[in-house]
ZAPAMAR-346509 format. One record per residue: residue number from 1; residue in three letters; z, y, x of N, C-alpha, C in turn. Coordinates in pm, 1 decimal, padded with zeros to 6 digits. Layout:
<pts>
NUM/ALA/Z/Y/X/Z/Y/X/Z/Y/X
...
</pts>
This chain:
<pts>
1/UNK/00804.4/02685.8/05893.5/00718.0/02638.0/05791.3/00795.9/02635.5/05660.5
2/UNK/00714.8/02698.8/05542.9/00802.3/02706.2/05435.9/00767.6/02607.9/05317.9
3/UNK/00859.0/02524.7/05264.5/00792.6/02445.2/05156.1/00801.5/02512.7/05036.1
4/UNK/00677.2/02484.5/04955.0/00660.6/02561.0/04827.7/00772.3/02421.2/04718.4
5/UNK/00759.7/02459.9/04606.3/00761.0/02336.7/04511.3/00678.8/02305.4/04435.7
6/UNK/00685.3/02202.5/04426.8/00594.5/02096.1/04408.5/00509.5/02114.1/04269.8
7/UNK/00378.5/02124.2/04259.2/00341.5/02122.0/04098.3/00349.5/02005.6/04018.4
8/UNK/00385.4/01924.9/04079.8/00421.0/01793.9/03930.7/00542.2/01827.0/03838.2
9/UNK/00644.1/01802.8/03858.1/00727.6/01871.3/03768.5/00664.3/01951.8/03669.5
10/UNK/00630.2/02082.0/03687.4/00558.3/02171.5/03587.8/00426.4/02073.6/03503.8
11/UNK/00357.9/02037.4/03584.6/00270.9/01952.1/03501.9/00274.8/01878.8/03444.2
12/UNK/00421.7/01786.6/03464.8/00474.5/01717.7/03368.8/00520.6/01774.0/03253.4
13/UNK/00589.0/01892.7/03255.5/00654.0/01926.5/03167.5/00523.8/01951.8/03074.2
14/UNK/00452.5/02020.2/03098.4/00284.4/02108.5/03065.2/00270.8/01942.3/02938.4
15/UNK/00209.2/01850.9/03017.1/00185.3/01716.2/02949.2/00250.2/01692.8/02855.5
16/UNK/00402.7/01684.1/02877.9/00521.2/01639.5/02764.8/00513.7/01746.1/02641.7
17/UNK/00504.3/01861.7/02675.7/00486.8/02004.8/02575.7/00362.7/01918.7/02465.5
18/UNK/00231.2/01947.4/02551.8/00091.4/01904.9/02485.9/00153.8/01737.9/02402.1
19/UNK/00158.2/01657.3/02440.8/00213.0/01523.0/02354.4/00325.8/01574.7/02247.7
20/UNK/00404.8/01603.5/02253.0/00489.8/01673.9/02101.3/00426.6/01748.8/02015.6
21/UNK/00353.3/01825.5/02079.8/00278.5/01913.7/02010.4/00176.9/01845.4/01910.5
22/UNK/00090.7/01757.3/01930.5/-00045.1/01689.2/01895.5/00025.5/01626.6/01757.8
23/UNK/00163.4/01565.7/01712.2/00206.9/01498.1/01551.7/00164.3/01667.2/01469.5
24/UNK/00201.3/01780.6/01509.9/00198.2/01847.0/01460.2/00069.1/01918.3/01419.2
25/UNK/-00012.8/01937.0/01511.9/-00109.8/01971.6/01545.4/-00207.5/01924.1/01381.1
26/UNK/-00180.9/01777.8/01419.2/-00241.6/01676.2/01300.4/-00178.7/01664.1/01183.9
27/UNK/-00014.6/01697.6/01158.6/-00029.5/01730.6/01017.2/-00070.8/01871.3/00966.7
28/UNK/-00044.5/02001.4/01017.2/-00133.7/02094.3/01041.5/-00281.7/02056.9/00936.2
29/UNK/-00348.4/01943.3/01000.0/-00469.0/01936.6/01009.1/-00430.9/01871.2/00822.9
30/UNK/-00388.8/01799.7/00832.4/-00381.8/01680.7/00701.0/-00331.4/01751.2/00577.6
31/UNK/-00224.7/01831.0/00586.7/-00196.6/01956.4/00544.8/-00320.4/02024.8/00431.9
32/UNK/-00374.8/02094.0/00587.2/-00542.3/02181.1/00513.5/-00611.1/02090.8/00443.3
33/UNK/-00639.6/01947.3/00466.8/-00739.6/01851.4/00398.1/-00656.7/01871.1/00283.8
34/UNK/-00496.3/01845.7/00249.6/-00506.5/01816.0/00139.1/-00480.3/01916.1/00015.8
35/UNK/-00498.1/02015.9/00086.7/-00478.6/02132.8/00001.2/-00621.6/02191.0/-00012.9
36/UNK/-00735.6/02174.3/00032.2/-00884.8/02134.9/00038.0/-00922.1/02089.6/-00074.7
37/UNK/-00885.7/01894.5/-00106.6/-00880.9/01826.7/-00188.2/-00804.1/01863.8/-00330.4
38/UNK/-00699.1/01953.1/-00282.9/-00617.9/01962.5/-00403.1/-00697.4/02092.8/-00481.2
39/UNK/-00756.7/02179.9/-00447.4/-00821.0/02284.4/-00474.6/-00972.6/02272.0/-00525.1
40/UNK/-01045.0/02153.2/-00494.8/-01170.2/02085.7/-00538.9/-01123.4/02037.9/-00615.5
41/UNK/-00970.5/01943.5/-00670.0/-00913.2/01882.0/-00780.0/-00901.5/01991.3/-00852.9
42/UNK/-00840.6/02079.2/-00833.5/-00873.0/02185.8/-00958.6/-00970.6/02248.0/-00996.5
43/UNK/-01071.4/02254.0/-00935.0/-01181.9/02305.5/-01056.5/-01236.5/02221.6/-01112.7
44/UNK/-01202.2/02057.5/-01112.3/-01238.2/01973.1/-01216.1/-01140.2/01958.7/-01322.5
45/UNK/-01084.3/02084.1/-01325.4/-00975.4/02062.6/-01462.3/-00975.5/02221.5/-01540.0
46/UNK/-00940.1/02252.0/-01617.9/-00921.3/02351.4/-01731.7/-00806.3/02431.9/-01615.9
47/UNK/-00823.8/02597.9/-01656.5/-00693.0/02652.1/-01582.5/-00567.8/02724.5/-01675.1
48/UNK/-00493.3/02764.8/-01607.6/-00387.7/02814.5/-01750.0/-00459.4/02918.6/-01778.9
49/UNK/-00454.0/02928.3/-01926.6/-00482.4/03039.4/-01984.5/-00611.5/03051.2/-02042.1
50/UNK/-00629.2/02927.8/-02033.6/-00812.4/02951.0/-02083.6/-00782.0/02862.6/-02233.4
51/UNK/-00866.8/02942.7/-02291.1/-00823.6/02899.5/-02483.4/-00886.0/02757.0/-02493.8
52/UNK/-00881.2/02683.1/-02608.4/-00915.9/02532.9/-02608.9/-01047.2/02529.1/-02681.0
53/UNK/-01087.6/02683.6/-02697.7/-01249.8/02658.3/-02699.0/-01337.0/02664.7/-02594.1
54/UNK/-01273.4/02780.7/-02503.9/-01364.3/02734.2/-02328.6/-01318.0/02617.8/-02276.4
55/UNK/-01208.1/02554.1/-02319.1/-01213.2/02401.7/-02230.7/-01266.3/02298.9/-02339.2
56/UNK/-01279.0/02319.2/-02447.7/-01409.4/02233.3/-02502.8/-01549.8/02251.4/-02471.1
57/UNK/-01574.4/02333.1/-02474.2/-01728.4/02366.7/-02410.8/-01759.8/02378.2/-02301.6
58/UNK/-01660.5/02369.6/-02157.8/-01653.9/02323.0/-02034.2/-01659.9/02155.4/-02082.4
59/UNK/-01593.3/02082.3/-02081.0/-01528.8/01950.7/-02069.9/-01560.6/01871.2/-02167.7
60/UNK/-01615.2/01910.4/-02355.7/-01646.9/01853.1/-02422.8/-01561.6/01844.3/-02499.4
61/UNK/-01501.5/01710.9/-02589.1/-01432.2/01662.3/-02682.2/-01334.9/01599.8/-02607.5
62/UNK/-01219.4/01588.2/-02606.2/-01144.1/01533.1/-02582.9/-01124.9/01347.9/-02598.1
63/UNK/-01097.9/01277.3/-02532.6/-01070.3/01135.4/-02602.9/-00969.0/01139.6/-02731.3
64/UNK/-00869.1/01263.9/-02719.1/-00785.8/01200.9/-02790.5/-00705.3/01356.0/-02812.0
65/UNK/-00694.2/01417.6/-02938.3/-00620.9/01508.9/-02933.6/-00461.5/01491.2/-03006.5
66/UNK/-00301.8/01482.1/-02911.5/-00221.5/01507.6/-02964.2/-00179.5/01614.2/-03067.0
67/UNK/-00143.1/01669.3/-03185.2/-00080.9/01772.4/-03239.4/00084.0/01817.1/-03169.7
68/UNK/00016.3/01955.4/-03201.3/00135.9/02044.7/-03131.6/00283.6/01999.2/-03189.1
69/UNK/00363.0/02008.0/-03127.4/00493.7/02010.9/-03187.8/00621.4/02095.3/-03063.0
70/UNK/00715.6/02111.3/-03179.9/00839.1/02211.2/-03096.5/00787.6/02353.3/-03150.3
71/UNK/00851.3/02509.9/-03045.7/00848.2/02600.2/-03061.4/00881.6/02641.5/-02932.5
72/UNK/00818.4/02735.4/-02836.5/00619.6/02700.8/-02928.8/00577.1/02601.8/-02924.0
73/UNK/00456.0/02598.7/-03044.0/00402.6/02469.6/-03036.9/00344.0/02460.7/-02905.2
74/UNK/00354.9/02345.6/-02831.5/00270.4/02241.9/-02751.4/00218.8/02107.2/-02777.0
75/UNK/00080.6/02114.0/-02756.8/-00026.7/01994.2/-02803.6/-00066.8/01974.1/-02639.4
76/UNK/-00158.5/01865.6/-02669.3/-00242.6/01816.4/-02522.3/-00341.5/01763.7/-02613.9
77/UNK/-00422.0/01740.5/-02491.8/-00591.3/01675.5/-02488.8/-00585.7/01571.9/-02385.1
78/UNK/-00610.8/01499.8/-02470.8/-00616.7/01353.2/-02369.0/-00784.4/01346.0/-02288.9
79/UNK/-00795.2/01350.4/-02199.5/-00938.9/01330.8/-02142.6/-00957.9/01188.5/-02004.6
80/UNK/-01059.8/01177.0/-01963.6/-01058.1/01030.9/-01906.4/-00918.3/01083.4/-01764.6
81/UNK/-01022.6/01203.1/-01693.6/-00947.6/01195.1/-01553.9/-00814.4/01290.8/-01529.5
82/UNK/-00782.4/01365.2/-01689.6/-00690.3/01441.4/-01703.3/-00623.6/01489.0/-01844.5
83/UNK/-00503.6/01527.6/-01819.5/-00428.1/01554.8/-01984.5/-00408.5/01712.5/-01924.5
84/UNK/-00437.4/01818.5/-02071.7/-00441.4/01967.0/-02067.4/-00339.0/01971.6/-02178.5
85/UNK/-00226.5/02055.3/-02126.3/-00131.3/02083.7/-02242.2/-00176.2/02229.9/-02300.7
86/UNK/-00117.0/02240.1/-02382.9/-00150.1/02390.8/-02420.7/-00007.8/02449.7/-02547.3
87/UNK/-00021.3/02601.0/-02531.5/00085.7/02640.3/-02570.3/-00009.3/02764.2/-02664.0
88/UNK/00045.3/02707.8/-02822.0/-00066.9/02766.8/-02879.4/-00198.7/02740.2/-02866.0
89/UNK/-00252.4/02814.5/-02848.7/-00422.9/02800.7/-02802.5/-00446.1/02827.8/-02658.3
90/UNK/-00356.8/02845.6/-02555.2/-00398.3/02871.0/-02453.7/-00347.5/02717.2/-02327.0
91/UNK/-00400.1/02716.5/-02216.0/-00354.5/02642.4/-02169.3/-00268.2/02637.7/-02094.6
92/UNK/-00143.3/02563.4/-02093.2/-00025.2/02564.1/-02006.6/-00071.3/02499.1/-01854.5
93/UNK/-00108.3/02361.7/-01857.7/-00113.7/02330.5/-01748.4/-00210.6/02186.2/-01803.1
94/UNK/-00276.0/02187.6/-01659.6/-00355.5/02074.4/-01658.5/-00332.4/01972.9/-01571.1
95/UNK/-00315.4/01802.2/-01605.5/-00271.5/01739.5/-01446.2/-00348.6/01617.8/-01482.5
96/UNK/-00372.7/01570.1/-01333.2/-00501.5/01453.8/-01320.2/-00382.5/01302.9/-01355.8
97/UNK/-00433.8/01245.0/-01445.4/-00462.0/01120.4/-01505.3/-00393.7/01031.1/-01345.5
98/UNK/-00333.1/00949.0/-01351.8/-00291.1/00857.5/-01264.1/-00320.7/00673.8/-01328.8
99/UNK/-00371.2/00669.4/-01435.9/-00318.1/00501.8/-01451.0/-00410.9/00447.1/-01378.3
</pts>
């Protein structure tokens, strides 16, 4: 009579694999949400390169316009949920408001 070996071992291991796996699995997951979120956050903002007359007539008036200074000039637009810098007339970068 021949003994096989045993399937627990393997199934344990199988189990222990699947449990390590699952932290990952889920940032994976949290990951995509927030690069999801971060990508819906940007089309509520101006993109580089768009002149400060399409992001006035997207977005309106600004609360508050800084004047440019340095070389090149860089100015910003103060707005409620975000500040748009710009270089010249175009836009450098846009970032969401934290206070």
């Amino acid at each position: 009579m021949s003994q096989g070996v045993s399937p627990r071992p393997f199934l344990a291991l199988a189990a222990a694999l699947l449990l390590a796996a699952a932290p990952a699995l889920h940032a994976d997951r949290l990951l995509i949400e927030s690069v999801e979120a971060a990508e819906a956050s940007a089309d509520a903002r101006p993109r580089h390169g768009q002149s400060m007359d399409q992001v006035r007539h997207r977005f309106g008036d600004p609360d508050e316009e800084v004047p440019a200074v340095g070389e090149p000039p860089i100015s910003r637009w103060e707005y409620s949920d975000f500040t748009v810098y710009f270089e010249h007339d175009r836009v450098l970068r846009a970032v969401t408001r934290r206070d």
